[in-house]
C-alpha positions as CSV (number, residue, x, y, z in Angstrom):
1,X,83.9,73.2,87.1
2,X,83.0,75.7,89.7
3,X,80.0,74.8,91.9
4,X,77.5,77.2,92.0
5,X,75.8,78.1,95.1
6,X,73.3,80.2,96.0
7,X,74.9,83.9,97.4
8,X,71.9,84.7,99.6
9,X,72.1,81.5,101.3
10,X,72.8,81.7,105.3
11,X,74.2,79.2,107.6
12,X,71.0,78.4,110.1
13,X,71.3,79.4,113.6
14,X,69.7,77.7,116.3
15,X,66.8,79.4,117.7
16,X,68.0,78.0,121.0
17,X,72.0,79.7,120.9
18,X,70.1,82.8,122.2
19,X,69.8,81.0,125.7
20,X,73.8,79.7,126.0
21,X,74.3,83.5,127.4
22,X,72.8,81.9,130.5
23,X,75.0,78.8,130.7
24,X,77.5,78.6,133.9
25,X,81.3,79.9,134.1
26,X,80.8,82.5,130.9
27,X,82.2,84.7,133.6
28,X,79.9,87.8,132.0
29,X,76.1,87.5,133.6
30,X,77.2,88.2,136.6
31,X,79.4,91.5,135.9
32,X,76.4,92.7,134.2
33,X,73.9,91.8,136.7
34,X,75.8,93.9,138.5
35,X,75.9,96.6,136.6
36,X,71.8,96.0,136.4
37,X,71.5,96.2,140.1
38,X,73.8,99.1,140.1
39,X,71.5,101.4,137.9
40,X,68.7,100.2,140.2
41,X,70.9,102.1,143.1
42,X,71.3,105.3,140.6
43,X,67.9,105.3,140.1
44,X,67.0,105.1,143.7
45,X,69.3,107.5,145.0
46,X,67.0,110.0,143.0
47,X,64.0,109.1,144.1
48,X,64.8,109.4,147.8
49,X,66.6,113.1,147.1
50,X,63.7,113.9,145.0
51,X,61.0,112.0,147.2
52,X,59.4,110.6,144.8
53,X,57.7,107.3,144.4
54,X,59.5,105.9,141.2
55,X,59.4,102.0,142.1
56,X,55.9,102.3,144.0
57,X,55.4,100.0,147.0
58,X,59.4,98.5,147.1
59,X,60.7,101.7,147.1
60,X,58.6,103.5,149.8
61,X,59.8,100.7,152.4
62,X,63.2,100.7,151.0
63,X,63.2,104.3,151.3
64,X,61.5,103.9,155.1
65,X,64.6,101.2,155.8
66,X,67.2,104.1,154.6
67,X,65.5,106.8,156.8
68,X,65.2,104.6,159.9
69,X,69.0,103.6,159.3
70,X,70.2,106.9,159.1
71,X,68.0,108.8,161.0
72,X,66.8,111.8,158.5
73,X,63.9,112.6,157.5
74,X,62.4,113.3,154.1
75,X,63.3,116.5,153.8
76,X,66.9,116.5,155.1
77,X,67.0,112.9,152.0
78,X,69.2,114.3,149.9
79,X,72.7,113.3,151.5
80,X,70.9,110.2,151.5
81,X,70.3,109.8,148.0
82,X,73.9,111.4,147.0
83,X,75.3,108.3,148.5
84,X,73.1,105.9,147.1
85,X,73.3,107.3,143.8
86,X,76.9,107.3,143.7
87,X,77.2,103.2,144.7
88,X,75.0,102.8,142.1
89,X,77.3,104.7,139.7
90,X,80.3,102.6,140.8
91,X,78.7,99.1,140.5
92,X,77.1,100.2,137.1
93,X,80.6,101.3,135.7
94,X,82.6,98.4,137.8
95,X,79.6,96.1,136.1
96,X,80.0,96.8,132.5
97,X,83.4,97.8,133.2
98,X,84.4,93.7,133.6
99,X,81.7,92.3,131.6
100,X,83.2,94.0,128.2
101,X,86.6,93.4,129.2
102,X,85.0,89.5,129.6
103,X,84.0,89.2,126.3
104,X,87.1,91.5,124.9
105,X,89.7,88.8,127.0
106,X,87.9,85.9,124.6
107,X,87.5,87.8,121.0
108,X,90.5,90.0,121.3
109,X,92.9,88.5,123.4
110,X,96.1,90.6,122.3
111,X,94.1,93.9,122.0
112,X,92.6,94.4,125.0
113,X,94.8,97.3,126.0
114,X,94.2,98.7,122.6
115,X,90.0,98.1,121.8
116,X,89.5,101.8,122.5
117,X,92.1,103.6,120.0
118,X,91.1,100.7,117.6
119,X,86.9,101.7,118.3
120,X,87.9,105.3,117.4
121,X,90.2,105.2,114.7
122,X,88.1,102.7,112.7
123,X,84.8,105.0,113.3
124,X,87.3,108.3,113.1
125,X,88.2,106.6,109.6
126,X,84.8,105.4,108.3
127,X,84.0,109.0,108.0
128,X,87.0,109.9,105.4
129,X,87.1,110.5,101.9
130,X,85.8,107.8,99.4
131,X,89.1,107.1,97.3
132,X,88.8,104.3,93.8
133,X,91.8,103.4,92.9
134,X,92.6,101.7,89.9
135,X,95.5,99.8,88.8
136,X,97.7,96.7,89.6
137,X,100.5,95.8,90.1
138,X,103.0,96.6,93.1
139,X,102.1,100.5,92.8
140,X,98.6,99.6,93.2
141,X,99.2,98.2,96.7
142,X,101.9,100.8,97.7
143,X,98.9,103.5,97.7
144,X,96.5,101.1,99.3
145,X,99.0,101.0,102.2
146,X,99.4,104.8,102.4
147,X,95.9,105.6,102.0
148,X,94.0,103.6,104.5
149,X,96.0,105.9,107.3
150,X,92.9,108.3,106.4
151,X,90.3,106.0,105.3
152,X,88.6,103.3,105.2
153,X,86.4,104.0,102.3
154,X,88.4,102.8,99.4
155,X,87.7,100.3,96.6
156,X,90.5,98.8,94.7
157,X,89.7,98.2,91.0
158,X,92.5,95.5,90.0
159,X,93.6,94.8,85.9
160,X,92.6,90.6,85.4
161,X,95.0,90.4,82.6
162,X,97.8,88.8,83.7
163,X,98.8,85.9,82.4
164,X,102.0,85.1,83.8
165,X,103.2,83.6,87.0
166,X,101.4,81.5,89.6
167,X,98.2,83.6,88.5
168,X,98.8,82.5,85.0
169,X,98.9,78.9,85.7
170,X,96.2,79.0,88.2
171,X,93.9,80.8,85.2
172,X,94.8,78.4,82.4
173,X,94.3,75.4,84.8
174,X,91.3,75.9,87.3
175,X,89.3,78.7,84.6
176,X,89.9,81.2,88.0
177,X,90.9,84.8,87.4
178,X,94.4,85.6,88.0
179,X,94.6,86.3,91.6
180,X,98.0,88.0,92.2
181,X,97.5,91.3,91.9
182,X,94.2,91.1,94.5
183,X,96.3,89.1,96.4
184,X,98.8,92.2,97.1
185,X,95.4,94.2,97.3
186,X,94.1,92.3,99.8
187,X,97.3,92.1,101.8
188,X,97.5,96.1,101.6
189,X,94.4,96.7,103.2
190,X,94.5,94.6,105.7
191,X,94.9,95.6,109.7
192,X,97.1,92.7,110.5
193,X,99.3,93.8,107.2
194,X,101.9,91.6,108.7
195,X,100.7,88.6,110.0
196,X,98.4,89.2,106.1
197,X,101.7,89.1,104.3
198,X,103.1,86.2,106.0
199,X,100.5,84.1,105.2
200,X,99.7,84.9,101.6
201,X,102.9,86.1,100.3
202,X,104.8,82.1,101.2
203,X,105.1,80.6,98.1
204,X,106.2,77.0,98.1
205,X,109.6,76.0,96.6
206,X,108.8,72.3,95.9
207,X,106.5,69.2,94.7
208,X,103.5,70.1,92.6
209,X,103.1,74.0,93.8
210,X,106.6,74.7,93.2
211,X,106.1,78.8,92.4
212,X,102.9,79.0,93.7
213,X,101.6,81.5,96.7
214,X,99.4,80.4,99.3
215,X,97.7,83.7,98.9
216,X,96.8,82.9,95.7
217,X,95.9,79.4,96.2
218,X,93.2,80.5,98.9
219,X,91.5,82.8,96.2
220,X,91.4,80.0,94.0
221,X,90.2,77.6,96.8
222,X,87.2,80.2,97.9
223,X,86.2,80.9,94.1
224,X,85.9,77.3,93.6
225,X,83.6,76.8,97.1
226,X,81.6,79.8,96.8
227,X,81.2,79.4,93.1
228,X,81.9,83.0,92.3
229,X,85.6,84.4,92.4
230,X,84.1,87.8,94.0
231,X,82.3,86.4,96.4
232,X,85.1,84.1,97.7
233,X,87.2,87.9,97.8
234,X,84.3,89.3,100.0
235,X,84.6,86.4,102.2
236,X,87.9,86.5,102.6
237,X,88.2,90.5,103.0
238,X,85.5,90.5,106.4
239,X,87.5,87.1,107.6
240,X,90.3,90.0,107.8
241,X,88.6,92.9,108.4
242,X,89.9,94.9,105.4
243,X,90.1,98.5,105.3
244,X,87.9,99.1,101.6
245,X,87.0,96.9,99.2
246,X,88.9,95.0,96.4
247,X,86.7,94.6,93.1
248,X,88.3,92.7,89.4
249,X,87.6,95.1,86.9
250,X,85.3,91.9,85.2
251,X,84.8,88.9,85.7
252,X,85.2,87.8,82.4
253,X,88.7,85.8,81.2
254,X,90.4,88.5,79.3
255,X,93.6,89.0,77.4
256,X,95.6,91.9,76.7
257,X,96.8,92.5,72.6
258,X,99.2,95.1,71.7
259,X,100.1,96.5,68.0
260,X,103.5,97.9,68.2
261,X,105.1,100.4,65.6
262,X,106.8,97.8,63.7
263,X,103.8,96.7,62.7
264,X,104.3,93.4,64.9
265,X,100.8,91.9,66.9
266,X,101.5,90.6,70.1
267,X,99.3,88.3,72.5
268,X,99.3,88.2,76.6
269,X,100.2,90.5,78.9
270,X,103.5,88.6,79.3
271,X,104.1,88.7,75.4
272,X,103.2,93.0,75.9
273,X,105.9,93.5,78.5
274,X,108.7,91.4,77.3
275,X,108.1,92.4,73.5
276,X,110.5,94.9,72.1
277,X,109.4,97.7,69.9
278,X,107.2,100.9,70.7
279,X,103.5,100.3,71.4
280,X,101.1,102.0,69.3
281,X,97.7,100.1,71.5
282,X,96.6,97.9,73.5
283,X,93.4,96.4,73.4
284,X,91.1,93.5,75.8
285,X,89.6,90.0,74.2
286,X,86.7,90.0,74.6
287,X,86.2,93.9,73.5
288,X,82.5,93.6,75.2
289,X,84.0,92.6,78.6
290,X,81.8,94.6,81.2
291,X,82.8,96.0,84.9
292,X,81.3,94.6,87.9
293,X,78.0,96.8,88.9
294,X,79.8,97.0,92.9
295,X,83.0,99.0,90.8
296,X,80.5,101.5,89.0
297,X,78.7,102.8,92.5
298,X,82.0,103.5,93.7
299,X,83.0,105.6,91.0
300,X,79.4,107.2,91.2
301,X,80.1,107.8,95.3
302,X,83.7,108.5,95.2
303,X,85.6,111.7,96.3
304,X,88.4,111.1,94.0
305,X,89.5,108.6,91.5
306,X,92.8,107.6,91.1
307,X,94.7,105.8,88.4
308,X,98.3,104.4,89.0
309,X,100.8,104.2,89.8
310,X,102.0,100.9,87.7
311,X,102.8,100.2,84.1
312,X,101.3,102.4,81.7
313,X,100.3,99.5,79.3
314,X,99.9,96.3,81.5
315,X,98.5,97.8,84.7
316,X,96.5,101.0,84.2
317,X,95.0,100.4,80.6
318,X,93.4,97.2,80.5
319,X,91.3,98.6,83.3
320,X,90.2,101.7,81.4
321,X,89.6,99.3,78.6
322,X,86.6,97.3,79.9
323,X,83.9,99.0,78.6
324,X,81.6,101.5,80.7
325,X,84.1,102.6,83.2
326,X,85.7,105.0,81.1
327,X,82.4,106.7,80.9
328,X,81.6,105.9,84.1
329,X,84.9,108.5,85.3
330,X,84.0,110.9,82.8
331,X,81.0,111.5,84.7
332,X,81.7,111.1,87.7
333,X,81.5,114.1,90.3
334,X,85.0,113.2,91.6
335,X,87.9,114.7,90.2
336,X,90.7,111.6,88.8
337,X,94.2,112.0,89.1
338,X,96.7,110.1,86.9
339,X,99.9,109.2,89.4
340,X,102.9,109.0,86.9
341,X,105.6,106.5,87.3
342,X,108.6,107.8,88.3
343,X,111.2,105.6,85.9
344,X,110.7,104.6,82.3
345,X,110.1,101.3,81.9
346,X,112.0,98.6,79.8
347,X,110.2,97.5,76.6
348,X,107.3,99.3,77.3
349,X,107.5,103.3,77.5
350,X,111.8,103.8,77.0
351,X,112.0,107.2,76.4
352,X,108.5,108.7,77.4
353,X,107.7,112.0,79.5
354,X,105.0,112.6,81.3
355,X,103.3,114.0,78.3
356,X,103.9,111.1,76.8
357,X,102.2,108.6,79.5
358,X,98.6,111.4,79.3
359,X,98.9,111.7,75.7
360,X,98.4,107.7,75.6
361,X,95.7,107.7,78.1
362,X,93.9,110.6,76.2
363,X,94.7,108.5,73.3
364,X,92.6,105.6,74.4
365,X,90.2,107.2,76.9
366,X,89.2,110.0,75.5
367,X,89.3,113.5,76.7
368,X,87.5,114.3,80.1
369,X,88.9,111.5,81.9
370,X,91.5,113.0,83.4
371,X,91.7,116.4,85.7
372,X,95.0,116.2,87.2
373,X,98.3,114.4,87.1
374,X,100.7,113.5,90.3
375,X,104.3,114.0,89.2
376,X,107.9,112.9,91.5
377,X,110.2,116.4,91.9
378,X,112.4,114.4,94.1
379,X,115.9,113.5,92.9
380,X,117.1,110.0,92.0
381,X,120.8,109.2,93.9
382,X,123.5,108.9,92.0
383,X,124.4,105.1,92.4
384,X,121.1,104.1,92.3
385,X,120.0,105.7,88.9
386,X,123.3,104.3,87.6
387,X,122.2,100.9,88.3
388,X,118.9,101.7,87.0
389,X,120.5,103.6,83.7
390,X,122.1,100.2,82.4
391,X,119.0,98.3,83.1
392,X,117.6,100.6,80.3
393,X,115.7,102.5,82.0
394,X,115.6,106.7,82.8
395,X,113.6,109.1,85.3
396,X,110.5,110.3,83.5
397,X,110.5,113.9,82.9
398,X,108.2,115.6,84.9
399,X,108.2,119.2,83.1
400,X,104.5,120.5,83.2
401,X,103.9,122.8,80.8
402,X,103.0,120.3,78.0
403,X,100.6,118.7,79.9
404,X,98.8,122.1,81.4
405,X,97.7,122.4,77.5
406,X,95.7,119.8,77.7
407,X,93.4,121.1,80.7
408,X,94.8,119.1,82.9
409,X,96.0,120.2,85.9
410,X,99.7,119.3,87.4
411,X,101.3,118.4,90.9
412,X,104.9,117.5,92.2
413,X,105.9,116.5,95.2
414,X,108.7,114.2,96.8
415,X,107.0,110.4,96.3
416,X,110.3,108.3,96.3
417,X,110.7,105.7,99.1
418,X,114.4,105.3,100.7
419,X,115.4,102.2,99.6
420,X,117.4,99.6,97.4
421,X,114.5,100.3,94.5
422,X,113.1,103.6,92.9
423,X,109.2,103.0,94.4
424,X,106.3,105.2,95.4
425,X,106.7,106.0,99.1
426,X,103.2,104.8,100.3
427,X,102.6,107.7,102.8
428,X,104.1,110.3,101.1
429,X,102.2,109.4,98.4
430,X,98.7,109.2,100.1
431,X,99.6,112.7,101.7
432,X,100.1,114.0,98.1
433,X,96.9,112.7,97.1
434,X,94.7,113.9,100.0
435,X,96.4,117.7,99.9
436,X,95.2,117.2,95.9
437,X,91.8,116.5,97.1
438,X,91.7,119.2,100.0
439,X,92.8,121.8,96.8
440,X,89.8,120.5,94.4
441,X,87.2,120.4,97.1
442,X,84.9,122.8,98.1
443,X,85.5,124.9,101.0
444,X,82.8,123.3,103.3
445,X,84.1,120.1,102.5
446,X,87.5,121.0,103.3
447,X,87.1,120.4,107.1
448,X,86.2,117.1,107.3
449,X,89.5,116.3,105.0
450,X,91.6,118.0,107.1
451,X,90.3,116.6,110.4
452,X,91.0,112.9,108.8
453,X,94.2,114.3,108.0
454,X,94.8,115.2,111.5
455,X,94.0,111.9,112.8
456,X,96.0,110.0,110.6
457,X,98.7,112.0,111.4
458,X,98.2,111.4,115.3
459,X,97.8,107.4,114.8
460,X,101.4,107.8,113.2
461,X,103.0,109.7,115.9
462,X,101.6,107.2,118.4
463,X,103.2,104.2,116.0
């Protein structure tokens, strides 16, 4: 059982941990006591060119000291003050100058040379576009890690479904949602994506958590100490300073059904993608599952809602499922764009178009949810769509015109990564999806698009 705890509960801080800023060999008070002493200077410096009594009594003699040393007189102060206003100047900057770079040395010992670029981009980034996406899967964290270049106002609604894996025998075991695909999430958004990856990507190869990734462990570890699997996730995301904000579609323990053509039932996400035969629907256990009220105000505050890229059955629909966020899309502000896979997938949509993959989405959605659809135009290479050919599976046909009757509007663009796999490349795709945007926005709201797009194009160049 999960202990419960209180989420408004604080750690108490000592009343007296105020007063340690005044304990010897910190090696800051005195930088910025000189810094303090310097904008006494500043300030003085006017007050002598100005002949003024700003610091009453103190300054007159100070002011009498400076005269007698230099030998002017009030009216011939202003040299005077120039020079003591510019010592002032230099000790203020040379003050707060070494003080920061004090505290920086301690917190951010590796970035010190970089705390100015890293300042700007992150406020540069605050102000960009609020972007949902929803999804899991690989795909889902391939756009996470294209589209935090221009923002950091994302949420990242992730399918609980799956029941296979490490997640699956962490959810049948500990009652803990399966944590894999908000693992790769939380990896994605991540500033240290490396260092991230490293640490919860190592899965151990033997003893008891043979097959298990340390990523997901920690998820499970935090649900069980907080008591609450998303507040162990927001703990976790400001330990690493993520870039938006990773939300399960519920919280509930659901499971994915699917009624194929034949007739045939099947149970468990595993069961839906390993299954052969065409799927007619997919439906969620419980059917009243609800969203988590965090995932609805971003929908109500986003810019543009994105579904995809992953599988069609096991990724993308079990979100849309859960009930209220369908609605909540439909009447949203923002415009949502479906990003199509760019290969059919084995046992689960052989054969379908594009069409196909928005017919099904229509089909269990409803109309309205959609308003545009992301499609690859980029050629497969030879060898490599061989490979992919006897593995059963095809390029989805991106031709347009079938899916313009619906109202929907349609996109292409080069998304392919260069690689030993036919992926989503993650900037190529983010561009895609911010030059969508730019085109569906107003034109006043155009600007501030294009001016994150500048600057995520400069933090690039300087990569």
């Amino acid at each position: 059982m999960w202990r419960r705890v209180n989420r408004e509960q604080k750690s108490p801080v000592s009343h007296w941990s105020k007063w340690k800023w005044l304990y010897p060999n910190l090696k800051v008070k005195r930088w910025f006591f000189l810094a303090s002493v310097g904008i006494f200077f500043f300030a003085t410096g006017f007050a002598v060119m100005n002949n003024g009594i700003a610091l009453g009594y103190l300054e007159l003699k100070f002011r009498e000291a400076i005269y007698q040393l230099t030998g002017n007189v009030p009216s011939n102060a202003i040299p005077a003050g120039i020079l003591i206003s510019a010592c002032g100047i230099l000790l203020t900057v040379m003050g707060f100058r070494r003080g920061l770079r004090s505290i920086i040395s301690i917190l951010l010992p590796d970035e010190e040379i970089k705390i100015v670029d890293t300042v700007y981009s992150r406020q540069s980034l605050r102000r960009g576009p609020h972007i949902v996406v929803i999804g899991g899967g690989t795909g889902l964290s391939a756009l996470l890690r294209g589209l935090k270049d221009f923002t950091s106002n994302l949420t990242a609604i992730v399918t609980v479904a799956d029941d296979g894996g490490s997640s699956g025998t962490l959810r049948n075991e500990m009652g803990v949602l399966p944590p894999g695909d908000i693992r790769n999430c939380l990896v994605a958004l991540a500033d240290k994506e490396d260092i991230m990856e490293d640490l919860f990507s190592y899965r151990f190869e033997a003893g008891t958590l043979a097959g298990h990734s340390l990523g997901n462990l920690l998820l499970a570890g935090m649900a069980d100490v907080c008591g609450d699997f998303q507040v162990g996730v927001d703990r976790i995301s400001k330990i690493f300073a993520l870039r938006g904000n990773v939300y399960p579609s519920t919280l509930e323990q659901v499971t994915l059904s699917a009624r194929l053509a034949n007739g045939k039932f099947v149970t468990g996400e595993t069961n839906v993608r390993c299954t052969e035969g065409r799927i007619v629907r997919v439906s969620l256990t419980p059917e009243d599952c609800r969203p988590l009220p965090e995932a609805l105000a971003a929908l109500r505050q986003a810019d543009l809602i994105v579904l995809g890229p992953g599988s069609l059955y096991t990724s993308v629909l079990p979100n849309l499922l859960v009930q209220g966020l369908c609605e909540q899309i439909r009447t949203a502000e923002a415009p949502c764009v479906y990003v199509c896979n760019i290969m059919t997938e084995p046992g689960e949509t052989d054969g379908y178009q594009a069409v196909d993959h928005v017919r099904e989405l229509l089909s269990h959605c409803g109309s309205g949810v959609l308003d545009a659809v992301l499609l690859n135009s980029q050629e497969i290479s030879g060898r490599l769509l061989d490979r992919y050919v006897q593995e059963g599976s095809q390029p989805v046909d991106s031709t347009t015109a079938e899916i313009e009757r619906f109202g929907i509007k349609c996109f292409t663009d080069d998304l392919v990564s260069d690689g030993a796999v036919v992926r989503h490349d993650s900037r190529r795709l983010a561009k895609a999806l911010i030059r969508i945007l730019f085109r569906m926005k107003p034109i006043g709201e155009k600007l501030a698009l294009l001016d994150t797009y500048i600057l995520a194009y400069k933090s690039r160049q300087e990569r």
